[in-house]
VOGU-3710 file (C-alpha; in Angstrom, 3 decimals, decimal comma):
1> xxxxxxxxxx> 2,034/2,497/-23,145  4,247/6,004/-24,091  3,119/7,323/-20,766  5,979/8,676/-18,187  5,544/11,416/-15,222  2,349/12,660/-14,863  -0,782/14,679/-16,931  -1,971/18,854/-15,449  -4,221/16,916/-13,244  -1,456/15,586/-11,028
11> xxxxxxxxxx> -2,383/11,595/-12,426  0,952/9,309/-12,473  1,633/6,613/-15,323  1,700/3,320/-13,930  0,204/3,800/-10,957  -0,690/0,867/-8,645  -2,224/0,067/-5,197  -0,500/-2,969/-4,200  -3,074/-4,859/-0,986  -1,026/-7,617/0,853
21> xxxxxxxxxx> -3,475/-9,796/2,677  -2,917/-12,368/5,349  -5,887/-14,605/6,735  -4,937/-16,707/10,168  -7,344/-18,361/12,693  -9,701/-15,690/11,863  -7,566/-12,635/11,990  -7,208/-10,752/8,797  -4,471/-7,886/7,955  -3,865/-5,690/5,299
31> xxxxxxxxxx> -0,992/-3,597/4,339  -0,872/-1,390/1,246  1,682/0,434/-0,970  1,618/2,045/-4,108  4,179/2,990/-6,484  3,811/5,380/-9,773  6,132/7,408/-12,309  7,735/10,683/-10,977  4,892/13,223/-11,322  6,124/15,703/-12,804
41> xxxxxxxxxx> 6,251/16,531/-16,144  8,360/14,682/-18,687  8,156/11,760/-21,445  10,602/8,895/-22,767  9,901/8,983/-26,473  10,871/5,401/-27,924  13,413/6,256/-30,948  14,701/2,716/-31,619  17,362/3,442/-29,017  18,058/0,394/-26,329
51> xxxxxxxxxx> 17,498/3,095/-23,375  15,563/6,676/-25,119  16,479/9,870/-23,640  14,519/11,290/-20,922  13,437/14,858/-21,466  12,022/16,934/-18,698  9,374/19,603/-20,074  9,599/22,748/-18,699  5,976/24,035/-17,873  5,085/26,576/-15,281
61> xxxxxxxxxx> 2,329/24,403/-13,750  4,901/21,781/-12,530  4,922/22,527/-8,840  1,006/22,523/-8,721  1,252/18,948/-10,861  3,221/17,877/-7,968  1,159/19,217/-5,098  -1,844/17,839/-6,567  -0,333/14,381/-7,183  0,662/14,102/-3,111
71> xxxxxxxxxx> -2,431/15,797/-1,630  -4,609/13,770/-3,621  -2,231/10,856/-1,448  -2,474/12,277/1,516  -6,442/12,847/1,140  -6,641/8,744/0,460  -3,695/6,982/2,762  -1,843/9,559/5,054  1,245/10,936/5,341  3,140/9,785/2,666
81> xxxxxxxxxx> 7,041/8,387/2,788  8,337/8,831/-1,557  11,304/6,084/-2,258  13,192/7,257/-5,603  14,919/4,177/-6,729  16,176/5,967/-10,181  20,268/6,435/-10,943  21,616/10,170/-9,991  24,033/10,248/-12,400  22,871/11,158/-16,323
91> xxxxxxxxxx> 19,535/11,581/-17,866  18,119/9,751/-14,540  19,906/11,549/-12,007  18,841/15,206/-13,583  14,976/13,635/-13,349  15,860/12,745/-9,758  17,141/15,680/-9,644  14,283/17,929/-10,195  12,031/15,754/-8,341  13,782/15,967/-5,119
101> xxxxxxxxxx> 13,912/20,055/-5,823  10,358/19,522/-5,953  9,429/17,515/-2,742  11,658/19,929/-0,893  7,878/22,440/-0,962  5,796/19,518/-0,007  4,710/18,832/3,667  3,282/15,672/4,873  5,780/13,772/2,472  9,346/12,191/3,322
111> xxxxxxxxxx> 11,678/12,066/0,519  14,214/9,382/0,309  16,801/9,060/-2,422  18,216/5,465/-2,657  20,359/4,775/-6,410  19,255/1,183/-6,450  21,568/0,292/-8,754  24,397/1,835/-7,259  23,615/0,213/-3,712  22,555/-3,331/-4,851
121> xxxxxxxxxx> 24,118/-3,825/-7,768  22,723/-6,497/-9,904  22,321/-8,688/-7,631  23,096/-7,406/-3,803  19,574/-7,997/-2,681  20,162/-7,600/0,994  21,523/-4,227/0,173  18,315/-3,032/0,403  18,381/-3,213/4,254  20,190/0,286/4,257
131> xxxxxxxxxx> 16,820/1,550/2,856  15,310/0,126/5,165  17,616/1,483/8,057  16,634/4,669/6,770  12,762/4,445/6,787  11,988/2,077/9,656  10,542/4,198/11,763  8,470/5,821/10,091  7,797/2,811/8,164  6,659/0,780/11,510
141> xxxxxxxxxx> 4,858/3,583/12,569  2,703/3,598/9,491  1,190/0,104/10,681  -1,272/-2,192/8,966  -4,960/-2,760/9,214  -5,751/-5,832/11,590  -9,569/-7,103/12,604  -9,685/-10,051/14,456  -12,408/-13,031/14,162  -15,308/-10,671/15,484
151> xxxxxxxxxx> -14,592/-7,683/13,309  -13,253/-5,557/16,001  -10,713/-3,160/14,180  -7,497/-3,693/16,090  -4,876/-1,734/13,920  -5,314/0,728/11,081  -2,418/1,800/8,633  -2,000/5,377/8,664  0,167/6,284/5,952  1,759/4,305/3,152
161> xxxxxxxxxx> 5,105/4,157/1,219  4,876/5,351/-2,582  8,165/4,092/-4,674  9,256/4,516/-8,021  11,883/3,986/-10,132  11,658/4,841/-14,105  9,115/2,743/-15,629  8,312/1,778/-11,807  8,381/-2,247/-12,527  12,038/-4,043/-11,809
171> xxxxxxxxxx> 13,573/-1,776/-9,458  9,961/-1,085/-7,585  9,072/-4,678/-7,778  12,513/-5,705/-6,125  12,015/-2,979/-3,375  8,394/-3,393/-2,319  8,199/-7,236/-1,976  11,247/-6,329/0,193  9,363/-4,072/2,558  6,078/-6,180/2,162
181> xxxxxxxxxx> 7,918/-9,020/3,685  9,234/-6,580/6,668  5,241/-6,192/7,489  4,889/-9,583/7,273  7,065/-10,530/9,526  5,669/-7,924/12,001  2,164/-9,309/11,954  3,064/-12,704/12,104  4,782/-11,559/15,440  1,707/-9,569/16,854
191> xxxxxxxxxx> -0,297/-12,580/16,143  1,627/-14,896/17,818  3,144/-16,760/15,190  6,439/-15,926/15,046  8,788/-14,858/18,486  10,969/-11,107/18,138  13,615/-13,237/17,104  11,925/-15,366/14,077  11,354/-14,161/10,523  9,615/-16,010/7,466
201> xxxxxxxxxx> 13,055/-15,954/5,576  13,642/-18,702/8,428  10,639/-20,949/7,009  12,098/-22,472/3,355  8,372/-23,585/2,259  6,368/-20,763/3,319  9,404/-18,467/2,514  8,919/-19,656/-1,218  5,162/-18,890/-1,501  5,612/-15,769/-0,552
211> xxxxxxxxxx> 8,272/-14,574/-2,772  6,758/-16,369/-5,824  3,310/-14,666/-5,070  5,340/-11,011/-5,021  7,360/-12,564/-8,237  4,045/-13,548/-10,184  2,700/-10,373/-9,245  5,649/-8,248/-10,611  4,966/-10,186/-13,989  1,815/-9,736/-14,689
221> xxxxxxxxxx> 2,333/-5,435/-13,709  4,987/-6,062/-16,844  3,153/-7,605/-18,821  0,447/-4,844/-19,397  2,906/-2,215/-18,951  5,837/-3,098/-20,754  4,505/-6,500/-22,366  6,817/-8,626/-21,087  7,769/-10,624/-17,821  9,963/-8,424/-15,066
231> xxxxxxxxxx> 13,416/-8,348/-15,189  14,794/-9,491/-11,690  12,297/-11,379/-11,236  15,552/-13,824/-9,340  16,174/-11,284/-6,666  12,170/-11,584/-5,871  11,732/-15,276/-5,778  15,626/-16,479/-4,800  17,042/-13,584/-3,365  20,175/-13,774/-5,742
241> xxxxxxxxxx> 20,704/-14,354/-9,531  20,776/-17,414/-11,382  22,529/-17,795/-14,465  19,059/-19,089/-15,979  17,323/-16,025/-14,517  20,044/-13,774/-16,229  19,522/-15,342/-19,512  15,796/-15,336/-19,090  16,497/-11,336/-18,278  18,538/-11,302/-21,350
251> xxxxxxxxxx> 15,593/-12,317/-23,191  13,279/-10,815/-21,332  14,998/-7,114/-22,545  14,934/-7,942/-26,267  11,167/-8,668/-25,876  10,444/-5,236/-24,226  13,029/-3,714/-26,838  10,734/-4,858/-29,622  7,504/-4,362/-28,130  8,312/-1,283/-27,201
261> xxxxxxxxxx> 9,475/0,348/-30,461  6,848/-1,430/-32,745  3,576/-2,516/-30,669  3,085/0,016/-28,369  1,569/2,622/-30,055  -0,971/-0,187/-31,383  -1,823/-1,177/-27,720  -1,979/2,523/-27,066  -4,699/3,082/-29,503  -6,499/0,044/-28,732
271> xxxxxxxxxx> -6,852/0,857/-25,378  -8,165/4,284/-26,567  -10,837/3,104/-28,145  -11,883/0,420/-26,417  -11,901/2,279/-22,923  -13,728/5,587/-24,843  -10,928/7,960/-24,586  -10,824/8,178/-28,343  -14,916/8,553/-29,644  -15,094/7,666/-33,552
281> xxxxxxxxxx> -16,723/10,499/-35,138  -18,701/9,797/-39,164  -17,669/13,641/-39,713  -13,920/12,984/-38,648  -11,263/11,978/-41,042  -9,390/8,541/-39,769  -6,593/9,181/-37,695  -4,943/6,574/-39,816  -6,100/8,201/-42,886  -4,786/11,772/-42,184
291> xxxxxxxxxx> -0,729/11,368/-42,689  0,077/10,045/-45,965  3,638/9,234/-45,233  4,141/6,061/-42,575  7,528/6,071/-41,813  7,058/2,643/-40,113  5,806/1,105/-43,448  9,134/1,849/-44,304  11,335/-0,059/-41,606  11,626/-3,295/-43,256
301> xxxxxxxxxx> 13,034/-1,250/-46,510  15,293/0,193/-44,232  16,518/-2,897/-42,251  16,898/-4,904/-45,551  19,301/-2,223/-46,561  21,325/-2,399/-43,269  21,395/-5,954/-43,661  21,939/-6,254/-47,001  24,888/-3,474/-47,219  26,304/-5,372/-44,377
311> xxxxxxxxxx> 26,788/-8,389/-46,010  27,809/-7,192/-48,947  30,504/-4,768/-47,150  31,920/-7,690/-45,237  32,008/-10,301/-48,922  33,433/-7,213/-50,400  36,027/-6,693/-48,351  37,116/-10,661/-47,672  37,750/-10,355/-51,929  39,587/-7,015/-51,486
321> xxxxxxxxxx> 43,067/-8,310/-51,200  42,858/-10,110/-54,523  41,048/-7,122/-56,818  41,338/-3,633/-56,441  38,131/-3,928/-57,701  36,402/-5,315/-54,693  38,226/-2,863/-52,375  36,469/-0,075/-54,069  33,272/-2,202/-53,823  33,064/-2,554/-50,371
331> xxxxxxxxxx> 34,417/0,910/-49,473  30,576/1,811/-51,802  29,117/-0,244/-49,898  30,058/0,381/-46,762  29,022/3,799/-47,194  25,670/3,121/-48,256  25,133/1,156/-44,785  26,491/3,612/-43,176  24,149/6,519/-44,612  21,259/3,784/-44,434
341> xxxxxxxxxx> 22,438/3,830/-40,447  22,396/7,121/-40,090  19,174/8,104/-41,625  17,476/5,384/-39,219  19,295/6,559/-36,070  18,332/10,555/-36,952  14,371/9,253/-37,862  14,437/6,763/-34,745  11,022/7,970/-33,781  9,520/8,170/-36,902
351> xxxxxxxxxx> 10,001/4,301/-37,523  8,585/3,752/-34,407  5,130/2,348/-33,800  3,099/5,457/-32,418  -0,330/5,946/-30,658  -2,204/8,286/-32,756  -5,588/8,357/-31,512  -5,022/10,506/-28,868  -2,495/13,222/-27,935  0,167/12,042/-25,028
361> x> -0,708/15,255/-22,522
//
């Protein structure tokens, strides 16, 4: 759940085959793509922040984590095309970056820097066709796997598209049901379905499946990674926000907010253990047991301070123009939220829920 970039072995957080299938009359296609966090190495250490700092770690093995990470993809799918969704302005752009200084020593892989968020806005979904514009060919070329109603192997993909953006969930999610739905409409036209000229945007009720399929699916990738739904989810299904998708995004944020900061070092170890990363030794002390000081214990000492020194501050201050008194009072007190403040912001990661079964590289 704390995982970003990728470990010495060249292994990316969050990384996920994506198989869209189509059955007709017998025929059966296949197209895959995959997405996964920038591999190299660097972490995103939750410090009660909205948005934690990136921080790339220098290590000399960096350009062999990357080569491994991309022949291991070429060795399973093919030449591979990388889509970099993330920002290139602040801590993002310096990740992007050093990731496109990277892929510059890399054959066999096409890198492509799109700033999703500078090209599509918030809500400029079509936007995305100057991606698009930039990868067709290559893109088309790639292909999908088609057998027809005898088993006779008719097309094969040969290569696939890998895309990322930070956590690789809104942004990705947005961009790959886009280019799933550009193969889609390709093999509905080699099988006859559709002429050159028609597209499944130009089909309301089948239109809608699809997008709500690609929708659902970017949920439930959320909900394990980040524990709640995907935000966008509007630009999936509708193509556009709503104002009840926005508040539902709105929401959505505060969810991952708190999750993040105070579950996910819970999940973290849970998964641990359960999936035998983390082997409970009788001649081991307790992970749990070893630090006697739990900062996070401490968090609801530290919020009822905030809180409280906030309300008294502001009671203070509404009696200040009658009593001298209650000006100094609130001046007090207004310090002591303030220091209270401060102490939280500088210990940020400290009163954070962390995994501490097992080291994070």
């Amino acid at each position: 759940m704390w995982r970003r970039g990728a470990n010495l072995e060249g292994d990316s957080a969050n990384f996920i085959e994506t198989e869209q299938l189509l059955e007709l009359e017998g025929f059966r296609c296949s197209s895959l793509q995959i997405r996964g966090s920038i591999p190299l190495l660097w972490e995103q250490i939750v410090d009660l922040s909205y948005k934690p700092q990136l921080r790339i770690i220098q290590h000399e093995q960096t350009p062999q984590v990357v080569e491994r990470h991309f022949n291991d993809l070429y060795q399973r799918y093919g030449e591979t095309i990388a889509v970099d969704l993330t920002d290139k302005h602040g801590d993002e752009g310096q990740l992007s970056a050093a990731y496109a200084e990277e892929m510059q020593k890399l054959p066999n892989v096409r890198y492509v820097s799109f700033d999703f968020h500078h090209v599509c806005g918030s809500s400029n979904f079509a936007n995305l066709q100057v991606l698009y514009d930039k990868i067709s060919e290559e893109f088309e070329k790639q292909g999908y796997f088609l057998i027809d109603k005898d088993g006779k192997i008719l097309e094969e993909q040969r290569g696939i598209i890998r895309s990322n953006c930070i956590d690789c969930l809104d942004r990705t999610n947005v961009t790959q049901s886009y280019l799933a739905q550009k193969t889609l409409d390709i093999q509905l036209q080699r099988l006859g379905v559709f002429t050159s000229t028609e597209y499944i945007s130009m089909f309301p009720e089948d239109y809608v499946k699809f997008r709500t399929l690609w929708a659902e699916q970017g949920d439930e990738i959320s909900l394990e990674y980040a524990g709640t739904h995907a935000l966008k989810g509007d630009l999936v299904r509708y193509g556009k926000q709503t104002v009840a998708g926005f508040i539902k995004d709105g929401m959505s944020a505060l969810s991952r907010y708190y999750v993040n900061n105070f579950h996910d070092g819970i999940r973290q170890d849970a998964l641990d253990l359960v999936s035998g990363r983390y082997t409970v030794s009788k001649s081991n002390p307790s992970p749990f047991q070893l630090n006697s000081f739990e900062s996070f214990s401490y968090l609801p000492v530290a919020s009822a301070l905030l809180i409280g020194g906030l309300t008294l501050t502001t009671f203070s201050l509404q009696q200040a123009a009658r009593n001298a008194q209650h000006y100094v009072s609130s001046v007090v007190w207004a310090g002591v939220t303030a220091g209270a403040m401060a102490l939280v912001k500088a210990n940020g990661r400290q009163f954070c829920s962390r995994p501490r079964l097992c080291r994070l590289l």
